[in-house]
N, C-alpha and C positions, 0 to 999 in steps of 0.2 A: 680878451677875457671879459665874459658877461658880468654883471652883478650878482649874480646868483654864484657862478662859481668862485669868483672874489670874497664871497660871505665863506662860502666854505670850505676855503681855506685857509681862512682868517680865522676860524672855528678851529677846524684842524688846528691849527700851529699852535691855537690855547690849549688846546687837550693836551700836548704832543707836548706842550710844557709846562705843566701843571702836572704829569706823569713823570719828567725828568725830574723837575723840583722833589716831588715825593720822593724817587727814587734816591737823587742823590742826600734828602733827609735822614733815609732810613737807615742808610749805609755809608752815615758821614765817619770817617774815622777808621771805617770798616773796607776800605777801598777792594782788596784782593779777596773778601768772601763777596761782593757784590759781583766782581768780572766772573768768580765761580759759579756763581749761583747765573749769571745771564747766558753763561757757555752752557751751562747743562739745561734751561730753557732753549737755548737756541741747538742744542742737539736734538731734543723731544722734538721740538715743530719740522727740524729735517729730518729726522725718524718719518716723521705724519705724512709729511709730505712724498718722502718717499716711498714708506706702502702705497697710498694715494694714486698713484702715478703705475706703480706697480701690482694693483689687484686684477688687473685682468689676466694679463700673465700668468699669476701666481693660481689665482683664481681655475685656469684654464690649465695648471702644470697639479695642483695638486686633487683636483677634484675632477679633471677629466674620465666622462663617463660616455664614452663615445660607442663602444662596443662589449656588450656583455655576452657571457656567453653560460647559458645555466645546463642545469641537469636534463639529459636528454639531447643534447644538440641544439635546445632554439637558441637565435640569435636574435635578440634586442638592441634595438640604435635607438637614441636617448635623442630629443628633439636639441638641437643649438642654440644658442644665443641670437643667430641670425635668422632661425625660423625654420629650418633646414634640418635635414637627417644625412651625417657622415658617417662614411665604412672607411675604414681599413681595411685594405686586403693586399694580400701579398700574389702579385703577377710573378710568372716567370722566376720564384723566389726572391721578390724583390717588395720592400713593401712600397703601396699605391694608396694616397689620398684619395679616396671620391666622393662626390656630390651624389645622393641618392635624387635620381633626376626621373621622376615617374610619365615626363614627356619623351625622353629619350628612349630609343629603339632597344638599344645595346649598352655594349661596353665601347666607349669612345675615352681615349686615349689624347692626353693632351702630349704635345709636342716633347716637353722635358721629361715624362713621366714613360713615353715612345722609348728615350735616351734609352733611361733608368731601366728599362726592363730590358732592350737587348735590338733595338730598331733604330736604323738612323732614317730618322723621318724626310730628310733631304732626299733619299734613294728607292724612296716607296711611290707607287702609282696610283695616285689620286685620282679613282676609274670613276666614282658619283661623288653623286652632291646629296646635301641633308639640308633640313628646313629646321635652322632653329631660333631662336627667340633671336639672337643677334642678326638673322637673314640667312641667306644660303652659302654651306661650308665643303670645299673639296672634301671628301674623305677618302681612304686607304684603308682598304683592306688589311686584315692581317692574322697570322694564328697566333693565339698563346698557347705555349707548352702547358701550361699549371694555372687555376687561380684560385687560391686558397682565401677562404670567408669564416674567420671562427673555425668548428668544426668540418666546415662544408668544404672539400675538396672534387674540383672539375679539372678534367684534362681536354689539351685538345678544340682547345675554342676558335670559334673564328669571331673578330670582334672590329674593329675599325679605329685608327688613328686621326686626327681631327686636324685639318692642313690648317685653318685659321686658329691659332694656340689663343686661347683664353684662360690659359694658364690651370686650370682645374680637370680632372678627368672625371666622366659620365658614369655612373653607375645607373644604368639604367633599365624599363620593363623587363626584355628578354630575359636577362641574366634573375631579375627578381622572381618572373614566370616559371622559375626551375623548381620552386619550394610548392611543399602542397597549399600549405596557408600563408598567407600574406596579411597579417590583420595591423590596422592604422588607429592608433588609440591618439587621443589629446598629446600627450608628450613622448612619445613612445612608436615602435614602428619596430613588430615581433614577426621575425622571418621563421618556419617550422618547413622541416623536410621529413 
């Protein structure tokens, strides 16, 4: 241990008692309103501490504005936290997290999300390949019966399952290409059909 941090904990340890002295002055004679009064301090700071810990969560469960859907049918996706614009949609009646991915062709399907709607990705035939930010990935073909956007319902798609799972599914141009307008504001990202 340096001198430097030998001072300041030598410092420390006088604060640290020079706070107990007071404390135990204040409260001399008074022993069980002092333990009361440190228990309901020491619930407040674990109160604090645990919103603290828990605002993103809380943050993300009660204020989540991910998909709007107003008068007339537009759909409005609300920018992320991470910079990103997510959908919700429901494949095959099933609902499907996506990344609005404006590099992506289509709708690419991650491997669990395959499960989820009604395809065992093991038993599909990874006939191309796709070029994406991670390198080049088998995909598989595949139809979906339904994919429900807000108001906007498609039947009948053909879209592709993603053989290297990166865990998130594609929402990608094609499927965006179906609306008349497409418009990209600062925070915001308004789909009109």
């Amino acid at each position: 241990m340096d001198g430097d941090s030998l001072a300041r904990l030598a410092f420390s340890s006088i604060l640290l008692l020079a706070f107990c002295t007071a404390l135990f002055s204040m409260y001399r004679g008074r022993l069980s309103k002092g333990l009361q009064d440190a228990a309901i301090w020491g619930l407040i700071f674990l109160g604090v501490v645990t919103l603290y810990g828990l605002q993103e969560p809380l943050k993300n469960a009660l204020f989540s504005q991910n998909v709007a859907t107003f008068d007339g049918g537009d759909i409005v996706l609300y920018r992320e936290d991470d910079g990103h614009f997510h959908a919700d949609l429901r494949v095959n009646g099933q609902p499907v997290a996506f990344l609005v991915d404006t590099g992506a062709t289509g709708i690419s399907l991650s491997q669990r999300d395959a499960r989820a709607v009604g395809f065992d990705p093991a038993q599909l035939r990874y006939l191309a390949q796709a070029q994406t930010a991670n390198g080049l990935v088998d995909i598989a073909p595949v139809r979906l019966e339904s994919i429900e956007f807000g108001a906007f319902r498609d039947t009948d798609e053909r879209d592709f399952v993603n053989g290297s799972d990166h865990g998130i599914s594609l929402h990608g141009m094609g499927y965006l290409e179906r609306n008349e307008r497409v418009t990209l504001e600062v925070e915001s990202l308004i789909l009109q059909r």
